[in-house]
ROROPA-114495 format. One record per residue: residue in one letter; x, y, z of N, C-alpha, C in turn. Coordinates in steps of 0.05 Angstrom, whole numbers, plus 5000, padded with zeros to 4 digits. Example, Ala and Ser with C-alpha at 12.3 -4.5 7.8 and 13.67 -1.06 7.14 Angstrom:
REM residues 2
(a (5264 4886 5156) (5246 4910 5156) (5264 4934 5156)),
(s (5257 4955 5142) (5273 4979 5143) (5258 5001 5157)),
END
This chain:
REM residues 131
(x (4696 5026 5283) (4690 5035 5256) (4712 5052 5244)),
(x (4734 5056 5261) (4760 5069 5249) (4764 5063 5225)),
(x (4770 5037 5212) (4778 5022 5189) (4755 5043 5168)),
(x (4734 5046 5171) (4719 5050 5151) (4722 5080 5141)),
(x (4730 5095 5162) (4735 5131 5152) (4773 5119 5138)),
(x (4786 5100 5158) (4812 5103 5144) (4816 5088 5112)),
(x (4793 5065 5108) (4795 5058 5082) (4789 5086 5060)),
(x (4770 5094 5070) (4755 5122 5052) (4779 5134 5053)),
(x (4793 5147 5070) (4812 5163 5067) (4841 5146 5039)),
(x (4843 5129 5048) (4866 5112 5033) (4859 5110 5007)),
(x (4831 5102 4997) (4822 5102 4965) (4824 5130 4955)),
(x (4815 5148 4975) (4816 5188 4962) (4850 5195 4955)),
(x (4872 5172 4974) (4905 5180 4960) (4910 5160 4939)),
(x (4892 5134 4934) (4906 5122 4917) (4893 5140 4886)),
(x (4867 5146 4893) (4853 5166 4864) (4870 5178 4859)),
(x (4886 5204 4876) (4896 5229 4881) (4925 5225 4860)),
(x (4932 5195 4849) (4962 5186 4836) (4981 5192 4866)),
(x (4980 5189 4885) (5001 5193 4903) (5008 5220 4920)),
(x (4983 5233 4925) (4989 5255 4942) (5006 5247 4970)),
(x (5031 5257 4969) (5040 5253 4997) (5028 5263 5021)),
(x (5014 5295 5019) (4994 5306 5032) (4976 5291 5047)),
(x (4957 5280 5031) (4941 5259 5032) (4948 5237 5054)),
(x (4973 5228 5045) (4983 5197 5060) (4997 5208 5089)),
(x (5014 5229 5081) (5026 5243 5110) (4996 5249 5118)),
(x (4982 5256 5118) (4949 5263 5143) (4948 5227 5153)),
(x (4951 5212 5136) (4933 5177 5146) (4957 5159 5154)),
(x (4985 5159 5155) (5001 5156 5173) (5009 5161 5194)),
(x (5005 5144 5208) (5013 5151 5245) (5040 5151 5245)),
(x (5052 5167 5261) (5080 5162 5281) (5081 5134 5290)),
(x (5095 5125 5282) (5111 5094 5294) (5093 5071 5272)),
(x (5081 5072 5252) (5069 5062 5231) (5096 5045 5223)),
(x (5079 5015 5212) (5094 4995 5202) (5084 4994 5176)),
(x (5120 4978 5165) (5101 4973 5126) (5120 4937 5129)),
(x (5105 4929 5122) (5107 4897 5111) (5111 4894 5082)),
(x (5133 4888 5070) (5139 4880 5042) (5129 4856 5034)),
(x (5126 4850 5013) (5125 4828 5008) (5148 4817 4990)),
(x (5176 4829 4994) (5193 4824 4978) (5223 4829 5006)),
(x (5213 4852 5023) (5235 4853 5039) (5241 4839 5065)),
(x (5254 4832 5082) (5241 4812 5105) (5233 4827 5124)),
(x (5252 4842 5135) (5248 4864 5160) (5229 4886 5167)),
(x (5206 4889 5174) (5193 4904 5175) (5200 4932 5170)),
(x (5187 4953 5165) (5203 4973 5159) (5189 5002 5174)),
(x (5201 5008 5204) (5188 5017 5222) (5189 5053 5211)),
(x (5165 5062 5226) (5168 5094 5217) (5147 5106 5199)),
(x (5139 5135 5206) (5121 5141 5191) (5139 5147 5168)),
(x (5174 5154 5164) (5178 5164 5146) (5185 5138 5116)),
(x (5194 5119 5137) (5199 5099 5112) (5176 5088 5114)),
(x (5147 5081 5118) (5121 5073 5113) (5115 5088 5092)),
(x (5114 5121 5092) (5108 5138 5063) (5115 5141 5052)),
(x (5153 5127 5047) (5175 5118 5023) (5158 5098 5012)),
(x (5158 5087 5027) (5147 5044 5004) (5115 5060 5003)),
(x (5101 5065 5015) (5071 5071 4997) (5066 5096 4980)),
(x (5082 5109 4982) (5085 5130 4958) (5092 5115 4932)),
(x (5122 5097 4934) (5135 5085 4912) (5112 5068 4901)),
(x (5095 5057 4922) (5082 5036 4912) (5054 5044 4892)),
(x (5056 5074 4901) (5029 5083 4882) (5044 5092 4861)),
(x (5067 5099 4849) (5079 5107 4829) (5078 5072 4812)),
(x (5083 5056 4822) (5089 5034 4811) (5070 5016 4796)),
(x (5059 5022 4823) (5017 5011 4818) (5008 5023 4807)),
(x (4999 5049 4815) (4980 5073 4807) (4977 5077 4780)),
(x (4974 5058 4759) (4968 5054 4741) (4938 5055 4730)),
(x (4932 5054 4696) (4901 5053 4695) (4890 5024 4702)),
(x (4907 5004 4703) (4897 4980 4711) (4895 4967 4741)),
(x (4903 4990 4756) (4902 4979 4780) (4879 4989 4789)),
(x (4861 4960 4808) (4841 4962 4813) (4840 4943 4838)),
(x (4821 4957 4852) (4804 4939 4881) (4787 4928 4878)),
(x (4786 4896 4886) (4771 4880 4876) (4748 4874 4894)),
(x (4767 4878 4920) (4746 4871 4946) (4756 4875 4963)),
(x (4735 4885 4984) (4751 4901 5006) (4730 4885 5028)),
(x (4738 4879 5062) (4732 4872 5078) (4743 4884 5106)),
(x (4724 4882 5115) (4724 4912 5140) (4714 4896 5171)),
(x (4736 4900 5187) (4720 4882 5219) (4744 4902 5239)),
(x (4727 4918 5244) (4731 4938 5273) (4761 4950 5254)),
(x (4779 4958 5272) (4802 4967 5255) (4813 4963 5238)),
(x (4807 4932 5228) (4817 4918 5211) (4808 4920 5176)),
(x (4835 4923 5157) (4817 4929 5131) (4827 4906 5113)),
(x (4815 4887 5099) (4837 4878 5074) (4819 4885 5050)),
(x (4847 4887 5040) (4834 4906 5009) (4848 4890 4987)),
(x (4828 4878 4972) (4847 4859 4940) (4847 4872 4926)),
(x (4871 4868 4907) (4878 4894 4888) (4883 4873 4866)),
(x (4882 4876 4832) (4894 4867 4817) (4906 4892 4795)),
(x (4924 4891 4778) (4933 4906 4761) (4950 4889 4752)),
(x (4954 4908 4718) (4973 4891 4695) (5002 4905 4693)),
(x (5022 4898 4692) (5045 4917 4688) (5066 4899 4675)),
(x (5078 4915 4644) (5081 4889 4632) (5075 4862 4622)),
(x (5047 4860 4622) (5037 4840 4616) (5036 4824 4637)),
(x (5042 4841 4661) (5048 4805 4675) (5019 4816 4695)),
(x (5001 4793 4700) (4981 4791 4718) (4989 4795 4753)),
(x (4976 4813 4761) (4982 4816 4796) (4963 4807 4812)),
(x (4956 4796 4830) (4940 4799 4848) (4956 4803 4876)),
(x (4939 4817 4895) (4939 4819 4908) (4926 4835 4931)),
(x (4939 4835 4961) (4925 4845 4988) (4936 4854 4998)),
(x (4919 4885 5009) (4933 4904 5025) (4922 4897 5057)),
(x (4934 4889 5081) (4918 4890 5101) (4927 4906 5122)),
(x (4914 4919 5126) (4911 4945 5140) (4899 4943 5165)),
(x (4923 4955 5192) (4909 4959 5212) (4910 4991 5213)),
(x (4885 5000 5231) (4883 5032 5235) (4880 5029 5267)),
(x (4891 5061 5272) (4885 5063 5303) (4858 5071 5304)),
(x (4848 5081 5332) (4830 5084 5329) (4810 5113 5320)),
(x (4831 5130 5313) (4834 5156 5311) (4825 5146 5276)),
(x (4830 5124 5262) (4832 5116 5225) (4858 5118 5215)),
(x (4879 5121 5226) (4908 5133 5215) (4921 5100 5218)),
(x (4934 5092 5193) (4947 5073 5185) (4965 5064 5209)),
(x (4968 5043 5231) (4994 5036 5239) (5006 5012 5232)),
(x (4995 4998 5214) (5009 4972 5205) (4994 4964 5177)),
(x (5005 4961 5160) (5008 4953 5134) (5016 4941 5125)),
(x (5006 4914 5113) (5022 4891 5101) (5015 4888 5070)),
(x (5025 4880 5051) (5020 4871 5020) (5034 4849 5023)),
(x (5009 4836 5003) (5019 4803 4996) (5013 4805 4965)),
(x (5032 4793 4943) (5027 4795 4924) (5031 4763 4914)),
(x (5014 4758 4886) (5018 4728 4872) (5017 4738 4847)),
(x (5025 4726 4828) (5044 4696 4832) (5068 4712 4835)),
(x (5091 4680 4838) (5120 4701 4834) (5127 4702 4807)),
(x (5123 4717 4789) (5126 4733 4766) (5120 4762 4774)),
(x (5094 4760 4783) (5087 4789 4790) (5107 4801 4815)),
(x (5111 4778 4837) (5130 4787 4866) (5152 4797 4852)),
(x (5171 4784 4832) (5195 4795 4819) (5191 4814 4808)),
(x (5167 4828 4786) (5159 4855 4769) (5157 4862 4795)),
(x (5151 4868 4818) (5155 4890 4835) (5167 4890 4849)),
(x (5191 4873 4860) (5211 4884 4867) (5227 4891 4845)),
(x (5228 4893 4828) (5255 4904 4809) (5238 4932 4809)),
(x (5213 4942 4791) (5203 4965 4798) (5205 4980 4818)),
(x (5199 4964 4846) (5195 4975 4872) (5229 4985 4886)),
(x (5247 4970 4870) (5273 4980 4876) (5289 5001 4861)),
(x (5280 5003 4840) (5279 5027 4824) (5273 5052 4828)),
(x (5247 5048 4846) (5232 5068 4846) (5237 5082 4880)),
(x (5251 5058 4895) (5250 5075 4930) (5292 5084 4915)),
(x (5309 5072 4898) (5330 5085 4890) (5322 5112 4885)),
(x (5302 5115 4866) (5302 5145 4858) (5286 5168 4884)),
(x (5280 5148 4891) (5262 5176 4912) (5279 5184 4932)),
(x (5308 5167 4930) (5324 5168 4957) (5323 5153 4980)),
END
């Protein structure tokens, strides 16, 4: 039932507009992030809370929204849609947690590719400025 305190925890940072606070508590040490734009996994708690910080600046919009969420032992997937630019997003966050609830693997899949391109040009913008 880990997934279910770590989903609760993850919806209280995406409300929060991007508390790093927040996301540094639900990131584990040795945590993975899956792009859906980059190929290489991107190992670390510190670049996992680069791309999901950027990604709530980018997302974290009034239109981004969870559409449906599904929950089996550690496992979370969470559908998200939002508008940015006019252009339509969908997509899925799928989330593994340890058993402690703390994030160690994270993947996003986004459709169509209109929306995959609006976020990587955003999403590259936005991990440029954070450093």
């Amino acid at each position: 039932m880990s997934a279910e305190s770590g989903v609760a925890q993850w919806h209280a940072y995406m409300e929060s507009g991007g508390d790093a606070e927040l996301l540094g508590a639900l990131v584990r040490d040795g945590a993975v992030f899956h792009s859906p734009v980059v190929h290489t996994p991107q190992e670390g708690k510190a670049k996992v809370m680069l791309y999901l910080l950027s990604a709530a600046k980018v997302l974290g919009g009034d239109s981004f929204r969870y559409v449906r969420e599904l929950i089996d032992g550690n496992e979370a997937l969470l559908e998200f849609t939002a508008t940015i630019d006019g252009i339509q997003i969908n997509g899925i966050d799928l989330i593994t947690f340890d058993d402690a609830g703390m994030i160690k693997d994270f993947k996003v899949m986004v459709r169509p590719l209109k929306a995959v391109n609006k976020l990587w040009e955003l999403m590259a913008a936005q991990l440029q400025a954070a450093g």
